[in-house]
Structures are given as structure tokens and as C-alpha cells.
FISE-44796 format. One record per atom (N, C-alpha, C): residue in three letters; x, z negated, y negated; residue number from 1; atom name; chain. Coordinates in steps of 0.001 Angstrom, whole numbers, plus 524288, in hexadecimal, padded with zeros to 5 digits. Atoms other than C-alpha are relative to their C-alpha. Layout:
N
{type ala X X Z Z Y Y seq NUM atom CA mol A}
...
This chain:
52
{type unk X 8048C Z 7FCB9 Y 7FFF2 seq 1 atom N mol A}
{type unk X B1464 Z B7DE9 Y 1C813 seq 1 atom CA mol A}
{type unk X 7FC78 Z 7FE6F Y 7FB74 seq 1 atom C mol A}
{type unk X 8036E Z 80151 Y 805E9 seq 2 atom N mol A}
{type unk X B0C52 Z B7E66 Y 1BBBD seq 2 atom CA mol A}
{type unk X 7F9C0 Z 8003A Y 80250 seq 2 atom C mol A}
{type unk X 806AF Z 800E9 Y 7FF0F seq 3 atom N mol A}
{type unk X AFD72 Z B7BD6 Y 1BC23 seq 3 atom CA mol A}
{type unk X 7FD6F Z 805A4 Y 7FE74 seq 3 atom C mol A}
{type unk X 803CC Z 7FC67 Y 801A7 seq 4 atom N mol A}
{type unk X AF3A1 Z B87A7 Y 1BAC6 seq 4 atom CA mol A}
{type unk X 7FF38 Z 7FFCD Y 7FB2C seq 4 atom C mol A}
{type unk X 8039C Z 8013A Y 80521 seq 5 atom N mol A}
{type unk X AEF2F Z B8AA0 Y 1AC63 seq 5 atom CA mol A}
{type unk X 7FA44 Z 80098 Y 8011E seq 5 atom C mol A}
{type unk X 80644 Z 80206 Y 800F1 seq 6 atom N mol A}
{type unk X AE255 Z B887F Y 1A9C8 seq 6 atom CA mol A}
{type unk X 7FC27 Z 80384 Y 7F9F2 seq 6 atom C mol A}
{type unk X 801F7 Z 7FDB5 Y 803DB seq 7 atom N mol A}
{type unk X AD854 Z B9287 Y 1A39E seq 7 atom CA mol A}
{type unk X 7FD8C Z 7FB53 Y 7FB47 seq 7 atom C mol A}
{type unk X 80427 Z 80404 Y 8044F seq 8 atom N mol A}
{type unk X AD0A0 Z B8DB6 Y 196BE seq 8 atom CA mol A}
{type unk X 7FB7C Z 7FE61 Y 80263 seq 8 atom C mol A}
{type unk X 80791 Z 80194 Y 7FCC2 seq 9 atom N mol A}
{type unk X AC40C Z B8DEE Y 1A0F8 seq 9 atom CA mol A}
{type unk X 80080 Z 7FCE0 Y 80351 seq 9 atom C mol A}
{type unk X 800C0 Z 803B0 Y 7FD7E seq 10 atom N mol A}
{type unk X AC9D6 Z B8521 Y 1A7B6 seq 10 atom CA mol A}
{type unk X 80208 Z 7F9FB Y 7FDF3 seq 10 atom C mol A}
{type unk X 7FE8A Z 803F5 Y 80373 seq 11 atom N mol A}
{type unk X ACDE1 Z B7AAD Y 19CED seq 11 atom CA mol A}
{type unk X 7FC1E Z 7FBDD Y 7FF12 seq 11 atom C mol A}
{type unk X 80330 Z 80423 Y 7FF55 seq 12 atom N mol A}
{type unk X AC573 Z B6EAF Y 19D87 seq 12 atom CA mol A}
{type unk X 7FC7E Z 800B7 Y 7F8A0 seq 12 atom C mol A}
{type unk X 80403 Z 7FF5E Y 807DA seq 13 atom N mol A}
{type unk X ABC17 Z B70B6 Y 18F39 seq 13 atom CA mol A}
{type unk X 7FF6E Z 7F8BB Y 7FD47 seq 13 atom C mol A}
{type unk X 8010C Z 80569 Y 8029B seq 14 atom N mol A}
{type unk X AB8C5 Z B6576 Y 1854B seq 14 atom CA mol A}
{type unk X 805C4 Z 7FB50 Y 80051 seq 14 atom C mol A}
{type unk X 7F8F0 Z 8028F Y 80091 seq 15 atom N mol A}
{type unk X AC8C7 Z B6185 Y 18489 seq 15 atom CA mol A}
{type unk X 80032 Z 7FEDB Y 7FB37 seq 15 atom C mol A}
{type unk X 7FFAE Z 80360 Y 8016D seq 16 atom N mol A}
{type unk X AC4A1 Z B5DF2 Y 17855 seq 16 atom CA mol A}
{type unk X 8027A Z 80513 Y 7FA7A seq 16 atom C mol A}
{type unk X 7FC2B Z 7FBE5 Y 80436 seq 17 atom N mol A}
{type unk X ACD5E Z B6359 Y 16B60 seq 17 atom CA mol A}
{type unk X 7FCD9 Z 8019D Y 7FA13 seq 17 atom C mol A}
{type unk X 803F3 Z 7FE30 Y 8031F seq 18 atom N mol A}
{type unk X AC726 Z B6A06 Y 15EE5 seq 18 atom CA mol A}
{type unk X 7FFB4 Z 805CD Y 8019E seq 18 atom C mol A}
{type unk X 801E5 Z 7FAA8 Y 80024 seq 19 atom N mol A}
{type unk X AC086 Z B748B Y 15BFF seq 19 atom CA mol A}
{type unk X 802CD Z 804CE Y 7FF10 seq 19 atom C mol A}
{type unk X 7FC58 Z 7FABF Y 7FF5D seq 20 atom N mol A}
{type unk X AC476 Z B8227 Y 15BF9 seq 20 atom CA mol A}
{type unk X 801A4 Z 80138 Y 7F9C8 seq 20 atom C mol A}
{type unk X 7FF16 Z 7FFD7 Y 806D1 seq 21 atom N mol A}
{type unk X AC20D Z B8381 Y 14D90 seq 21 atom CA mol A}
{type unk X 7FAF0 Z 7FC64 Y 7FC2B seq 21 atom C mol A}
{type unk X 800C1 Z 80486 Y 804AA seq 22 atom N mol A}
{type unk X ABD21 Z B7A2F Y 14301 seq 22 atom CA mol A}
{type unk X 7FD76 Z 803CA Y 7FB82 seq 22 atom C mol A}
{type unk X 8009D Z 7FCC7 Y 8038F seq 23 atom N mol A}
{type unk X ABA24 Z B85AA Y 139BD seq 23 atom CA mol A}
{type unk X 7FA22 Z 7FDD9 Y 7FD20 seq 23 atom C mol A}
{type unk X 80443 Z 8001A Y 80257 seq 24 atom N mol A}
{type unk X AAAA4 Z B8194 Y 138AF seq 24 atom CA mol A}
{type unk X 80058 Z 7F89C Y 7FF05 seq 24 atom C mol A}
{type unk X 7FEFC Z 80546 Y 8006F seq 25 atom N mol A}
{type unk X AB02F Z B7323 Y 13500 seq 25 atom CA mol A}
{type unk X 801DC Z 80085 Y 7FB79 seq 25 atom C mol A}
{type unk X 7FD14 Z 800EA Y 80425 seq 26 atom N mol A}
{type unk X AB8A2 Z B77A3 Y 128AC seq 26 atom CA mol A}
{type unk X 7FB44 Z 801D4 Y 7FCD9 seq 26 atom C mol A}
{type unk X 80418 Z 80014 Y 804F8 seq 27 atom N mol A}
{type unk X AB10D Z B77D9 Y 11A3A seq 27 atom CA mol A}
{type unk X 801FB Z 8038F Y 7FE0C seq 27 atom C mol A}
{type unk X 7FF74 Z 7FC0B Y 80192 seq 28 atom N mol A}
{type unk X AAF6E Z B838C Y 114D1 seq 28 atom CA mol A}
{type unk X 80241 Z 7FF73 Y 7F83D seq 28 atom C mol A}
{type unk X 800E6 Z 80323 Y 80576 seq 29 atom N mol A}
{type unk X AB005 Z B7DE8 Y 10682 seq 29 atom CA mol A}
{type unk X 806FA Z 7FD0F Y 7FF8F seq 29 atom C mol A}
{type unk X 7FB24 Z 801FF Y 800B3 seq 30 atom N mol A}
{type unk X ABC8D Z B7556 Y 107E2 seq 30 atom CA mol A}
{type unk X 80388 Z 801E3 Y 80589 seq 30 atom C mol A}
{type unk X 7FDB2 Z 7FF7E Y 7FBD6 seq 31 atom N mol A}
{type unk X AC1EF Z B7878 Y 115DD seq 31 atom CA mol A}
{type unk X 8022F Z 7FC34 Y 80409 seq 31 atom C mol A}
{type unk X 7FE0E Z 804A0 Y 7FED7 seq 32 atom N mol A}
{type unk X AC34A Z B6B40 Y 118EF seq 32 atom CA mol A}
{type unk X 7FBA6 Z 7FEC9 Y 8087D seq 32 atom C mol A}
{type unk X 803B7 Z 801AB Y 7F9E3 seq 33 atom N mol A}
{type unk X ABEB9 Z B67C3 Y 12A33 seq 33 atom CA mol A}
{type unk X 7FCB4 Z 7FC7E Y 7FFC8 seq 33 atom C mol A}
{type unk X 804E5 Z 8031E Y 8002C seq 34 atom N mol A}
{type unk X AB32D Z B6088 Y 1299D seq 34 atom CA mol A}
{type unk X 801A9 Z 7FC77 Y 803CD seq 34 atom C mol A}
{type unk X 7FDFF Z 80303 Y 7FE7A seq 35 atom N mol A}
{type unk X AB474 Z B54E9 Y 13123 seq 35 atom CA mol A}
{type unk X 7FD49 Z 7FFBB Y 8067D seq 35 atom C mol A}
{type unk X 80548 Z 7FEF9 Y 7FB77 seq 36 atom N mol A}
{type unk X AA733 Z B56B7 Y 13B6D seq 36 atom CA mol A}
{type unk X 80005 Z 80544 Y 8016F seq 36 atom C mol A}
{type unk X 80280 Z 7FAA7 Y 7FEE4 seq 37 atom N mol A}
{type unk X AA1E3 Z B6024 Y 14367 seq 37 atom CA mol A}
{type unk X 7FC4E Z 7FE92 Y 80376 seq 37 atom C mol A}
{type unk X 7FE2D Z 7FAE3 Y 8039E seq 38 atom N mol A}
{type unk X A9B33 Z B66C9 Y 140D1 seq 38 atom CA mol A}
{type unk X 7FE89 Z 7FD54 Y 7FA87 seq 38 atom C mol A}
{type unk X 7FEEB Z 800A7 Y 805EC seq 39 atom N mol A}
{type unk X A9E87 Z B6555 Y 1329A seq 39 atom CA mol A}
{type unk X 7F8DB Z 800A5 Y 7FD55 seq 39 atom C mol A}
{type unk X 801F4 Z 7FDF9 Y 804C1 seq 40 atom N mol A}
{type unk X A9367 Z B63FF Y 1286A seq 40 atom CA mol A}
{type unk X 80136 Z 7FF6A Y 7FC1E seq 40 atom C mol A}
{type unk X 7FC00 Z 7FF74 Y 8057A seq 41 atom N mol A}
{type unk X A9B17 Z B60CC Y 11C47 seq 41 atom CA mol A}
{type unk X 8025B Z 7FEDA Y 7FFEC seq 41 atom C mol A}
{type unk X 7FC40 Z 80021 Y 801F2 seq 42 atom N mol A}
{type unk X AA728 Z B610D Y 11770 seq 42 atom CA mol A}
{type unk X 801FC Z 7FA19 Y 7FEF8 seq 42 atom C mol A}
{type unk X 800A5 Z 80635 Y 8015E seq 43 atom N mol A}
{type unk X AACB3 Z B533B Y 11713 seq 43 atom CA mol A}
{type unk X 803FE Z 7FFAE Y 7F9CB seq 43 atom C mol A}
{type unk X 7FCAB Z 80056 Y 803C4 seq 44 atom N mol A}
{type unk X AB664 Z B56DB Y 10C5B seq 44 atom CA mol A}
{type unk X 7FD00 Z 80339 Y 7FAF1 seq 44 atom C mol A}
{type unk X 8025A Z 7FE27 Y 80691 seq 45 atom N mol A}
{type unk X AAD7E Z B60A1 Y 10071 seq 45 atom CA mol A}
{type unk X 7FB23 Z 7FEA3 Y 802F9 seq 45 atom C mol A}
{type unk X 806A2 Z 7FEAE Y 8001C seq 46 atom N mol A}
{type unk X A9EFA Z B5EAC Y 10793 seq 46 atom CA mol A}
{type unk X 7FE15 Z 80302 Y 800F1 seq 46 atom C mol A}
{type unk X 802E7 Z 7FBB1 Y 7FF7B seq 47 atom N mol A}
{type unk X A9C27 Z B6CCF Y 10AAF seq 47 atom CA mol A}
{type unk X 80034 Z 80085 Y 804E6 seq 47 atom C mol A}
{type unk X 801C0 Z 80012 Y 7FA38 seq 48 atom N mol A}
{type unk X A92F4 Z B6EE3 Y 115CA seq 48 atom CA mol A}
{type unk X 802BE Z 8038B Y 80193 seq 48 atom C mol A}
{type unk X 7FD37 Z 7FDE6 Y 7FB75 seq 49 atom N mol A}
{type unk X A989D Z B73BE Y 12145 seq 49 atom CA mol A}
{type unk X 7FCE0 Z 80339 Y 804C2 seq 49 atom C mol A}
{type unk X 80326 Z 7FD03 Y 7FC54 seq 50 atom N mol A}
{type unk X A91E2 Z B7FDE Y 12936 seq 50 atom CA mol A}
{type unk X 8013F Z 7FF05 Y 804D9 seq 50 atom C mol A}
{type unk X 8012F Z 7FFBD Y 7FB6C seq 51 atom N mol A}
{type unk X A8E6D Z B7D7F Y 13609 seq 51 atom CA mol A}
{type unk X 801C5 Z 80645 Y 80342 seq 51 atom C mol A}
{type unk X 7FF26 Z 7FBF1 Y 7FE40 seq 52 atom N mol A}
{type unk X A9497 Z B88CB Y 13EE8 seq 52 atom CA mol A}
{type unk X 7FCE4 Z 80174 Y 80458 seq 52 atom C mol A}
């Protein structure tokens, strides 16, 4: 007998993992992932990093 599945609403939250997307982390300038978040500059050319 197999176990019940289990909706997403009933999945325990904060399991941890990354983020969905990273997008306001990459440098517009070189494309390189900033290392923080949230990013203010670039650790590889220096160019500030917009706040989303």
C-alpha cells in the first residue's frame, strides 16, 4: 500500500534550497553573480548593482 501524496499546502515551508531566480544578483555590465544579497557591486568589474 503506498502512502497518500501530499498537496504543495501541505509541504512543511522553509526546507531550505535557493531561490527561485538569481536574475536581480547577475551584473548587468559583465554578467558575472555577485557574491551577496542583495548585491551592491560587482565583485569582478565594480558596477553598482540595482536593488530590485
Amino acid at each position: 500500500m503506498s502512502s497518500p501524496e501530499r498537496s504543495r499546502a501541505e509541504l512543511p515551508d522553509g526546507e531550505g534550497g535557493d531561490p527561485a531566480c538569481w536574475m536581480h544578483r547577475v551584473c548587468q555590465e559583465c554578467g558575472r553573480l555577485a557574491d551577496e544579497d542583495p548585491p551592491t557591486r560587482c565583485p569582478s568589474c565594480g558596477a553598482a548593482l540595482e536593488a530590485l
